[in-house]
N, C-alpha and C positions, 0 to 999 in steps of 0.2 A: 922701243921694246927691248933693252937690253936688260931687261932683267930674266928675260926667257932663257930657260938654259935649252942647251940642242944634244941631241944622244946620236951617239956614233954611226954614221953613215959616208957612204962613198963618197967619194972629191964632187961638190957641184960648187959653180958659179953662187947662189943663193944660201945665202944664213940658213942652219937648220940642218934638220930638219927638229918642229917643238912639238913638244906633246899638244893637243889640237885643245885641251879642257884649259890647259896654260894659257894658250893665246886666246879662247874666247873669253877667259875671266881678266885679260889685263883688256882685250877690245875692250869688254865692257867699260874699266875704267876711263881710257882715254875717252868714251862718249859721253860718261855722265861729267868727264869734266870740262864739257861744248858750255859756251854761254848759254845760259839759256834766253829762249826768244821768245818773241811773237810771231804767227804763221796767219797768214789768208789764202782761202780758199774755200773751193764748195764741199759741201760734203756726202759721201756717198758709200754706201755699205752698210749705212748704221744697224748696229745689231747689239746685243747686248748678252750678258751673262749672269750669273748668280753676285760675284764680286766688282765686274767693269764693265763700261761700254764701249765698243771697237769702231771705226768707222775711218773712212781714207778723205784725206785732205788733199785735193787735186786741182792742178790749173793745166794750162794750154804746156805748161813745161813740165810738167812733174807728176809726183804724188808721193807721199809719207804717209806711212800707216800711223792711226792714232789712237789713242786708249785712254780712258777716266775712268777713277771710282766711280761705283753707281750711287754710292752716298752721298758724294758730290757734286756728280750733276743732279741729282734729284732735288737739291737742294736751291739750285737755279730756276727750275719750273718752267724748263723750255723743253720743246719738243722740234725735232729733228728731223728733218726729211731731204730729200736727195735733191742734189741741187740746190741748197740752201746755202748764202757763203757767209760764212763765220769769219771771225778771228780767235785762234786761241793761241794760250800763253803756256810755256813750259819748255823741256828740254829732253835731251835722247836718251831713249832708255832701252837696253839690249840685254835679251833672258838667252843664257849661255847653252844650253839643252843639258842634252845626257843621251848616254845611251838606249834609254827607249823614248825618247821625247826630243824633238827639232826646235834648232834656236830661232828665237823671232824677232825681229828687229820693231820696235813701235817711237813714236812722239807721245812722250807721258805729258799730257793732261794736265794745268791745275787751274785755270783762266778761261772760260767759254763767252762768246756775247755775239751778237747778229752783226754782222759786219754793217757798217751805217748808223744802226742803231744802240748803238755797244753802250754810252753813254746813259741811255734814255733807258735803256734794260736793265743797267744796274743802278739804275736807280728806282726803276719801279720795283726791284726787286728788294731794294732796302727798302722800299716803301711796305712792301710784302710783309717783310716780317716784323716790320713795326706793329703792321695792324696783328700777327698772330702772337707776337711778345702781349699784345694789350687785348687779347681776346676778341677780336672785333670779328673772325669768323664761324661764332656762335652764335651769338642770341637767335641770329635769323633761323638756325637751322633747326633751335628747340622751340619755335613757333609752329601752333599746330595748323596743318592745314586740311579744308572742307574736302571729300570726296568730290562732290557735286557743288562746286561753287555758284551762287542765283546771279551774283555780279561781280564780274571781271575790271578791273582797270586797266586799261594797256596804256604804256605808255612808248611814244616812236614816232617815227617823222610823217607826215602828211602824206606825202607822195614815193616814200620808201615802198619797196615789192615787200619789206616787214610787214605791212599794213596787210598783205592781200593774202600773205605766209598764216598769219593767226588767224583769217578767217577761214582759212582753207581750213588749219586744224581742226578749229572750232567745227567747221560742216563734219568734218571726219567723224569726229566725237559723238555729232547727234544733238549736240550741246543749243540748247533753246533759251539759256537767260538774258541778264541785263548785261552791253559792254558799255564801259565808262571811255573816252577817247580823250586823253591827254595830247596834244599834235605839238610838237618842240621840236626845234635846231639839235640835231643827232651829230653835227660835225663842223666844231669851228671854238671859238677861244669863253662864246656867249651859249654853247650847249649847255657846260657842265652846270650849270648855277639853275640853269630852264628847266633842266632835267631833275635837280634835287626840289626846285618848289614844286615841281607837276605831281611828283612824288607823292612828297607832303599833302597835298591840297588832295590827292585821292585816297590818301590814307586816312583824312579828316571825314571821311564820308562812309558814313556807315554803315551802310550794304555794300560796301564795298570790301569782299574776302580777302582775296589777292592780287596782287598787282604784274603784271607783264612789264618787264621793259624789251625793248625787241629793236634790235638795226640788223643790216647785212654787214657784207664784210668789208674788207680793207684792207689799208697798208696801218702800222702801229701809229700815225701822226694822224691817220683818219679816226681812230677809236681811241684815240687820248684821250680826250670826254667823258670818257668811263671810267679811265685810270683818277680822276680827280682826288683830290683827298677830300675834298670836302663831301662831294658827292657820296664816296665808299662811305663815311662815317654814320648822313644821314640815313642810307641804306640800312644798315646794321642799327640803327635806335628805333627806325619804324618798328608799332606792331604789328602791320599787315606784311605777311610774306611777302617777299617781293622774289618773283621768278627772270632771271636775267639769260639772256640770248642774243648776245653780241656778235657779230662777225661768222667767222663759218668754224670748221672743227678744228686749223690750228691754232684761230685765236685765242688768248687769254689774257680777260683785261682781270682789272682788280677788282670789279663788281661783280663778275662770276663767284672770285673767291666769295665776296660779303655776299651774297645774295643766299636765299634759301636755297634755292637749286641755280643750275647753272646748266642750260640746255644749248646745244651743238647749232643750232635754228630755231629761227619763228614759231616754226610748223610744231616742234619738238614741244617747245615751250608751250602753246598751245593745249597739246598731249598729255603734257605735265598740271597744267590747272586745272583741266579736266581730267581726273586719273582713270574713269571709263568710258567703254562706249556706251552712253548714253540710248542708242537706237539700239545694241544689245540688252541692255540692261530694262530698256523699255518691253523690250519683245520675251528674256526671261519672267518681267515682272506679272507679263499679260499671261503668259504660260505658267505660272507660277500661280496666278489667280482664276485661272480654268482649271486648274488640277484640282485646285483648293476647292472651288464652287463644285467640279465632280465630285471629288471625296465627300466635301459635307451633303451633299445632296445622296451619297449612298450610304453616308453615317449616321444623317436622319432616317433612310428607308430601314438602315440597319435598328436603329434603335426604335423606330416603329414595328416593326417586325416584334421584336422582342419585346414592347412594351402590351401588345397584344397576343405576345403567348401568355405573359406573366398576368394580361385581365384575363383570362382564360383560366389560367391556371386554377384559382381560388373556385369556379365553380367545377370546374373537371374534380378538383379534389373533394368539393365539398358533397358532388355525385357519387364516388366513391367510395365515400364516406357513407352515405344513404344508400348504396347498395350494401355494401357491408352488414351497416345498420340490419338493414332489412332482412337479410340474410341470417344473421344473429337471432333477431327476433321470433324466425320461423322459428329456429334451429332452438330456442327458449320454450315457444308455444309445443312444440312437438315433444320437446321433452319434460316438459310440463304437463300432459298428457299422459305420456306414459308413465312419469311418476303418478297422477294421479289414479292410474287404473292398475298402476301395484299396488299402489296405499290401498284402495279400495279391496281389490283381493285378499290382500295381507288382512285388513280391518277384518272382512268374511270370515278369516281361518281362526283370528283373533276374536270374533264373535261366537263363532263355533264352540273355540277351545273355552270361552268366557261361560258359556251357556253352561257347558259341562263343569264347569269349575262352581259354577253357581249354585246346581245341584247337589254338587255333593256337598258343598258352603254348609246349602237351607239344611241339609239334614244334619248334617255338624255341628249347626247351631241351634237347632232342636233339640238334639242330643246333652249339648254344653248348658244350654237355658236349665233342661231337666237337671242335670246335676249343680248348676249356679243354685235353682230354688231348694235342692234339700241343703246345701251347703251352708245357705240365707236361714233356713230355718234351725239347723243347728248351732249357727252364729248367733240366731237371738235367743236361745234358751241359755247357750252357754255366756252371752254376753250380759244378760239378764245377773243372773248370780254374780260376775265380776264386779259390777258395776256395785253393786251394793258392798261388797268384800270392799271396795274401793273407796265409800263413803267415809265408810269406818276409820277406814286410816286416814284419812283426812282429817277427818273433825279430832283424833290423836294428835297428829301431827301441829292442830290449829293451836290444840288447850297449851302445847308443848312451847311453842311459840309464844304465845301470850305471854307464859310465866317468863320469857328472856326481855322482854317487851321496855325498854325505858324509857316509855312515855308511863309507863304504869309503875315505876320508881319512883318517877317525876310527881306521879296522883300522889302519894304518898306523903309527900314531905320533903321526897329530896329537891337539891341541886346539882346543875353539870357545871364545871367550870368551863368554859373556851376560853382559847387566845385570839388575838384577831383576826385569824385567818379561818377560827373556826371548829379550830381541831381542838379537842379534851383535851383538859392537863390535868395530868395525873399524879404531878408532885410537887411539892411545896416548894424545893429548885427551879422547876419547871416555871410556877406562877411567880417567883422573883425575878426570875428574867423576863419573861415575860412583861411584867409591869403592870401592862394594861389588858385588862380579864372580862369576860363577860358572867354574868351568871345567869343559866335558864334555868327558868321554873315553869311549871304546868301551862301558866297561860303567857306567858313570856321572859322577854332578856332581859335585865339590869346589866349594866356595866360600872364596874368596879375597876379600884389602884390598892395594887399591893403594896404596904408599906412597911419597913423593917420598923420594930418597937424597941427603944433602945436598950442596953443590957442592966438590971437591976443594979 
């Protein structure tokens, strides 16, 4: 650390004294520039943050604090519990503080894996994201599956407590269908290959919904079997879901990932294929259909009720009607009555006044007749004399007529000329356009053609 400078103080034995930010920023350097290692040991404290996760790496001699990205162990897909011993790979790393913040000394992180099995992890782990590079933990999971499955397949070993795990679920459920029992070697080099035909061969069988595979737990060399790569592929190309429940809650094979679901236990798994309870679902449905059978049975009384106001109704109204009626009709006859015994009165006073009017009539018209007949009589004396005054000019007027008369030209001697149409012609112009002429005489027409004569 001689690049520290030191500020003025009394005479001591020891260098210095350095500013304290100085020397924590060159500590720092001299530890990042430690080889970096590999550490073994258990782990303990694990806990985590937004950015890393922290946990102490301890044996019978020691312990280092330790710290990883959470994006990088997340990307491992192991889970962590106390007393578990790891190996990890990396080197020292020291945050210098400040004034309102303490400095922390940690083992930065970049290499994690189960200590024994560090091998066998990272490579299941490449195995991992082969299959998510090539989509292999989909299909299964956009397979639909039944609410109330009729038949189950499970598949799991004979004499595994697995076996006794999904029936227990199954009674939980309530669950009353068909189970198909595939029985296979769950642990050994001849599982994986038993496990993907048994698969297969229940998936080939068509009431059969979904499929259980179900073990207990283990150490990772006992649930190899499930890691298979053969086995994960068939999984993921089945059409029938397949629900997987391998080992207990911190295992994780690679059939969890490919599988539709992926349940912690048997029992779970179970739970999962059947999505209700059943002896629920029985007991709302029975309640469900007694409410129903109540309602409709007070929806019938209701709609009988009403359907016998509504027959009712039409003769209530049509009584109604007929009292009215009836009512009216007095209420016509009564005043019909009483118009007729005015009319009647009124005619009386009108007979009365008619009688009187009568009287004085007849003598009016006695009166009037007398004067008609001298009236008549002075008409005929006077019309007498007219009439003959009247003669006279007549037979004037007749002789008067005669002499205009030309039918009596016509006795005579003469001629009328017509044109065709009928009418006189009166001028010798007239009869050259003309042409064509008729001539009458006394007892009839001739027809004649004017013709020009030529000039001397």
């Amino acid at each position: 650390m001689s690049d520290l400078q030191s500020t003025p103080a009394e005479a001591s034995a020891l260098p210095g004294p350095y500013p304290v930010g100085q020397y924590a920023a060159r500590l720092k350097r001299r530890l990042l520039e430690f080889t970096r290692v590999q550490l073994e040991g258990e782990v303990w404290g694990f806990r985590g943050s937004r950015a890393r996760v922290y946990f102490e790496l301890r044996d019978t001699r020691g312990a280092v604090p330790c710290s990883m990205w959470r994006s990088e162990f997340e990307t491992l897909g192991l889970t962590l519990l106390d007393g578990m011993k790891v190996i990890v790979g990396g080197g020292c790393d020291y945050y210098p503080g400040s004034s309102v913040s303490s400095p922390s000394f940690s083992f930065s992180v970049t290499e994690l894996r189960i200590a024994g099995e560090g091998d066998l992890l990272a490579a299941l782990q490449r195995l991992r994201r082969q299959f998510d590079a090539e989509g292999l933990f989909a299909p299964q999971k956009l397979l639909p599956r039944p609410l109330v499955p009729r038949t189950i397949g499970v598949v799991t070993g004979e004499q595994g407590k697995a076996r006794d795990d999904v029936l227990a679920g199954l009674r939980r459920r309530g669950w009353a269908g068909r189970l198909v029992w595939a029985f296979v070697p769950v642990q050994d080099r001849h599982a994986a290959p038993r496990i993907a035909a048994a698969l297969r061969e229940l998936a080939a069988i068509e009431e059969v919904e979904v499929v259980i595979v179900a073990r207990g737990g283990g150490s990772l060399a006992d649930l190899l079997a499930f890691c298979d790569e053969t086995l994960c592929r068939t999984v993921a190309l089945l059409r029938t879901p397949v629900i997987a429940s391998v080992g207990h809650h911190t295992d994780r094979t690679l059939i969890d990932d490919v599988a539709a679901v992926s349940c912690s236990t048997p029992t779970h798994a179970a739970e999962a294929a059947v999505r209700i309870d059943c002896r629920a679902a029985r007991a709302d449905l029975a309640a469900s259909a007694r409410s129903l059978e109540r309602h409709g049975r007070a929806a019938v009384l209701g709609r009988a009720r009403t359907l016998a106001q509504l027959s009712r109704a039409p003769a209530e109204h049509v009584a109604r009607h007929r009292v009215r009626l009836h009512q009216r009709l007095r209420e016509l006859r009564a005043s019909a009555r009483r118009r007729v015994a005015d009319g009647r009165r009124l005619a009386a006073v009108h007979t009365v006044v008619l009688e009187r009017k009568a009287g004085v009539t007849a003598l009016d018209r006695e009166r009037r007749l007398a004067e008609l007949h001298g009236r008549a009589r002075r008409f005929v004396s006077v019309g007498a004399d007219a009439t003959a005054r009247r003669s006279e000019d007549l037979e004037r007027l007749a002789l008067a007529l005669g002499a205009h008369d030309p039918e009596r030209t016509l006795a005579r001697g003469y001629a009328l000329v017509e044109d065709g149409a009928g009418e006189p012609v009166t001028t010798a112009r007239s009869a050259r356009t003309a042409g064509e002429v008729a001539l009458r005489f006394r007892d009839g027409r001739v027809p004649a053609r004017v013709t020009e004569d030529p000039p001397a």
